[in-house]
Structures are given as structure tokens and as C-alpha cells.
N, C-alpha and C positions, 0 to 999 in steps of 0.2 A: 671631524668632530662629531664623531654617532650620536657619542654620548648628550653632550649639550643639544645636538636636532631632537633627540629624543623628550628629552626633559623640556625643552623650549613648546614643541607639539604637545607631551601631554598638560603641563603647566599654563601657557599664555605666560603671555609678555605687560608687566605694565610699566609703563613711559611718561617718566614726570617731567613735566615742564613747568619752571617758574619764570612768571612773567613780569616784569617791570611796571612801574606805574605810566605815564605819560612826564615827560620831562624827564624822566629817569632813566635815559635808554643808555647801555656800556657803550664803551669809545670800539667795541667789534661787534659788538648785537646790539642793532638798533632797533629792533624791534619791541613795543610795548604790547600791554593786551589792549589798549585802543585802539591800534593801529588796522587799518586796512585787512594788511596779512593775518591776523590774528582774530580780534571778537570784538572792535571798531567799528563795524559797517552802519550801523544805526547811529554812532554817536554824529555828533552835530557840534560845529564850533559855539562856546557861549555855555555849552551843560555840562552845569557842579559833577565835582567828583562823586558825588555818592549818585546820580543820574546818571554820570558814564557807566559807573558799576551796573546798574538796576540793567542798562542797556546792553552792557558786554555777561553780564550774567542769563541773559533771555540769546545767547547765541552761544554760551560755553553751553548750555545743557542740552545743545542742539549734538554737541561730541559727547559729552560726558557727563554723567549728574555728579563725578566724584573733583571738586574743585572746594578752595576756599582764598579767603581772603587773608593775607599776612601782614606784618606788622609794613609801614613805609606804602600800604596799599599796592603790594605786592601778590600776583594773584596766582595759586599754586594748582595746576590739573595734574589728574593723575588718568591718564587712557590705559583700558584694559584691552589688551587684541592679542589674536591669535597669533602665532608666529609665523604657522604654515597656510597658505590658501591654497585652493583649488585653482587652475589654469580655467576660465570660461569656457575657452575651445579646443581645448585639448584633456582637462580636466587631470594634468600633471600634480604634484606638488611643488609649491613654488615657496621659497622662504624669502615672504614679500612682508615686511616692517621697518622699523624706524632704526634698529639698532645702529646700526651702520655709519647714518648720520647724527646720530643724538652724540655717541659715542665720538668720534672724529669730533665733533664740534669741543666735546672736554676736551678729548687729548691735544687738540688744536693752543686752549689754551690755558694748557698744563692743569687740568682740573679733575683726574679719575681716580686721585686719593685723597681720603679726608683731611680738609673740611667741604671738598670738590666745590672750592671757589676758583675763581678763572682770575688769569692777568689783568680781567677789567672789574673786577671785585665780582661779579656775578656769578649767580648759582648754579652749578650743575650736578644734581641729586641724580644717584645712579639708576638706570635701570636695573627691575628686577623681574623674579618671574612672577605673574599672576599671585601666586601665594604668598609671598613678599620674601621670599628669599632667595637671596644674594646670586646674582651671575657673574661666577669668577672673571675676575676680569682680563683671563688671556682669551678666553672665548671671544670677548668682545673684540679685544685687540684684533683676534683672530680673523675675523668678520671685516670691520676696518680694514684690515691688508687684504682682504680678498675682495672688498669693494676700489681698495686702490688700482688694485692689477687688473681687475676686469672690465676698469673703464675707459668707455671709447671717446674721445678727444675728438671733434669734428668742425674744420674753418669753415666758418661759414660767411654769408656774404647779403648784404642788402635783399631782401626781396627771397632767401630760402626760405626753406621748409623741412621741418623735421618730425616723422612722425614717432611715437615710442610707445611700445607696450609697456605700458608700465609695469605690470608685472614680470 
């Protein structure tokens, strides 16, 4: 796919994610933006909703300044990144981003055409490119199948260790 690496490198990638309130979490994505995994780590049991906000807002802008607040206290970020990075040690091109997963998680649960609501009523707004327009979505599919094929499956056992370049 030249085409789409092309357009994805000179473009950028931005990757929204909407986040659930706390008690709100889908019966497949448990996660809220309290939570732990997410912009949580300062909240404290006992602090009002608009203190958790003030709390998980002083660590969304720590990713991103482009976020807001939706109806149901529903919290919307939108991450802008590049598509392609450099290798540190090798100084490759590496096409290290979210798409793959954000992507898989719709199709997971039937969500990559509008109104891109999932089987557990939750939101999944598509990725686009940095300029906000649209990335066809057999690219994406694209991307998806070649993250399924190229993954390595490894048993592991009490007391392993697995190290991963992430990139």
C-alpha cells in the first residue's frame, strides 16, 4: 500500500479515543478515563466528579491539549502522531502507531461504519489523517490483517521473561 504509507508519512495520524465516565464502563471495554490505564492515577476514592475531571485533565494534557468533555461526562481525546518513526539504532523506517489496534478493537465489535457504535453501545470515531481526512478503510482493514499474520504467539510460563522492541 505505497499509496496510503505515503499519504500516512506526509499527513500524520490523529487517533480519537472516547472515554467513559467511571461506573460507565461497556460489558468489553472496561476501561474509564479514571481508571488507572488511562488519566486516573491522582484520582483518590471519595473525590466529586468535577475533582476527578480537574484531576484526569492535569494528566490528559500531559498526551494531548486537544481533548474535551461530552455529554454523560464522557471524555473525547484526539492524539496527533506521526505514522512513521525512525528506528533509534538502526535509524530504519518503522510504521510504529495505534492504527492497528484502535482499528481491530471496532472491527472487533462491529463498529467501522457509521454511526461506529460497538455491540456494547460505545464509541468508536474513526481514525483519520492529521488533516482530518478520511482513511479509507480497506487500508485500515489492510493494516489489521497484517498485524494479525505477523503476530507471534509465545507460552509462557510462571517466572518468564519477555523482552520487545517495541518498535
Amino acid at each position: 500500500m505505497p499509496e496510503f504509507i505515503q499519504a500516512a508519512e506526509e499527513k500524520g495520524l490523529m487517533s480519537p479515543d472516547i472515554y467513559r465516565a467511571p461506573g460507565m464502563e461497556g460489558k468489553n471495554f472496561i476501561f474509564t478515563w479514571a481508571g488507572l490505564l488511562a488519566f486516573g492515577a491522582h484520582i483518590k476514592p471519595g473525590d466529586d466528579m468535577e475533582i476527578m475531571k480537574k484531576k484526569a485533565e492535569k494528566e490528559v494534557v500531559r498526551l494531548t491539549p486537544h481533548f474535551w468533555w461530552r455529554d454523560e461526562d464522557q471524555l473525547e481525546v484526539h492524539q496527533y502522531v506521526p505514522a512513521v518513526r525512525r528506528h533509534p539504532a538502526t535509524n530504519r523506517p518503522v510504521f510504529f502507531n495505534s492504527l492497528a489496534g484502535w482499528y481491530g478493537t471496532a472491527y472487533d465489535r462491529g463498529a467501522t461504519d457509521p454511526p461506529y457504535t460497538g455491540d456494547d453501545g460505545m464509541a468508536f470515531p474513526p481514525a483519520t489523517y492529521a488533516d482530518g481526512t478520511p482513511i479509507p478503510k480497506k487500508y485500515l482493514h489492510c493494516i489489521w490483517e497484517i498485524t494479525q499474520e505477523s503476530a507471534v504467539m509465545a507460552k509462557l510460563e510462571e517466572g518468564d521473561l519477555v523482552l520487545v522492541d517495541n518498535y
